[in-house]
C-alpha angles and dihedrals in degrees: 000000000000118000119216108244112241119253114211103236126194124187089234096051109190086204096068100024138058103225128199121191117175130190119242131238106281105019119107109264092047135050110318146165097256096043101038117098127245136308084022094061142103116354093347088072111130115260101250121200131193090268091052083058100039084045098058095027082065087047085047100049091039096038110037105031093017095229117170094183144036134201105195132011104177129166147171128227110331086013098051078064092053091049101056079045093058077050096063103037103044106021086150097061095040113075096185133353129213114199126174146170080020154103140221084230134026108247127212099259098040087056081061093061094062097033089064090041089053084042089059081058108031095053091058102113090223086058086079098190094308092310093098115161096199123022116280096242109181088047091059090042083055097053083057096055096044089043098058089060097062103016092067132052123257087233086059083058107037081049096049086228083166086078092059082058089059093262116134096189140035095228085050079048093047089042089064099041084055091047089044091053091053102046077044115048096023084118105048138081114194107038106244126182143185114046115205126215147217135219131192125180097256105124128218100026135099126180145183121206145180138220139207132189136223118210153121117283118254134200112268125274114286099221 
C-alpha cells in the first residue's frame, strides 16, 4: 500500500491569501525610539495607542496596496486588542475578526504582566532613562527571561517540552530565549508583543510591511 505523503497545512496559507503582517510602533522593524530621527527619538518618541497602529495599518492596507475589503484581521495578545479595534473602526471593510489571548480592555492585573517585563529593561543601568548610547543588554537579556514565564504555558514546562527543541536543560532553553530578546528587540525602546495580521482574498502572494507614524512629539511615558 502507498501512503499519501503529508502536506504541511496553516490556518493563514499564503497560497491561497494575500497576508499582510505589519510591525508595530516601537518594535524594531517599524518606527522606534532608537531609529527615529531627532527630535523624534529616544525618549522623546511620541506615546502610540491602539488606535495610532490600527489607524496606519488602514492607511497602509488602502494606500499602499489599495485594498477595499478584508476578509480576516486575527491577533493574538496586544493584537487581539487591535483587531477588535480594526473591528470598530472599520466594521465595513472587515469582514470577521478573529481575536485571541486577548481583551477588549486591559485589566489591572494583566497591566502587571508587561510593567514587570519594562522593569526587567528599564532597570538596566545602560538604559539611562530611555538616552542609552549602546543597547541595555542585560536588560533585554532580562525581558526574555521574564517573558518566558508568562508567555508560555505550565504544562510547556511540567512536561519539559524545551527537550523536544534539542535542549537538554532549562537554564540551555532560557540562554537562547535571552539571546533571542536581544537580536530581536536591539532596536526598540518600549517591549511590544503580539502583531496582528490582515488577509485579503489576493492569492499567491505574502508580504511583510512595515508602518511609521507622523506626529507631534509627546512627554515620555509616566510610568
Amino acid at each position: 500500500m502507498r501512503s499519501t505523503p503529508r502536506v504541511a497545512c496553516s490556518a493563514l496559507d499564503p497560497r491561497n491569501y494575500f497576508i499582510i503582517v505589519p510591525n508595530m510602533l516601537g518594535n524594531g522593524l517599524s518606527s522606534s525610539p532608537s531609529n527615529t530621527p531627532a527630535p523624534y527619538d529616544m525618549a522623546r518618541f511620541p506615546n502610540v495607542t491602539l488606535y495610532d497602529n490600527v489607524t496606519l495599518r488602514h492607511r497602509l492596507v488602502t494606500e499602499k496596496f489599495g485594498i477595499g475589503k478584508i476578509k480576516l484581521v486575527v491577533g493574538w495578545s496586544m493584537g487581539a486588542q487591535q483587531t477588535n479595534q480594526w473591528g470598530c473602526l472599520y466594521p465595513d471593510m472587515v469582514e470577521r475578526i478573529a481575536p485571541f489571548c486577548g481583551s477588549a480592555k486591559t485589566a489591572p492585573h494583566n497591566f502587571v504582566f508587561p510593567e514587570g517585563v519594562k522593569a526587567a529593561l528599564t532597570n538596566d543601568v545602560a538604559w539611562n532613562n530611555g538616552w542609552y548610547d549602546t543597547p541595555p543588554t542585560k536588560g533585554l537579556r532580562g525581558v526574555g527571561r521574564v517573558y518566558a514565564g508568562w508567555g508560555l504555558s505550565q504544562p510547556f514546562y511540567m512536561q519539559e517540552l524545551w527537550r523536544a527543541m534539542g535542549y537538554s536543560s532549562l537554564e540551555d532553553f532560557f540562554i537562547v530565549v535571552e539571546a533571542s530578546s536581544c537580536s530581536r528587540m536591539r532596536t526598540t525602546c518600549w517591549p511590544c508583543c503580539g502583531p496582528g495580521s490582515t488577509v485579503t482574498s489576493a492569492p499567491t502572494r505574502c508580504s511583510t510591511a512595515t508602518s511609521k507614524r507622523r506626529s507631534a512629539p509627546s512627554k515620555p511615558r509616566p510610568w
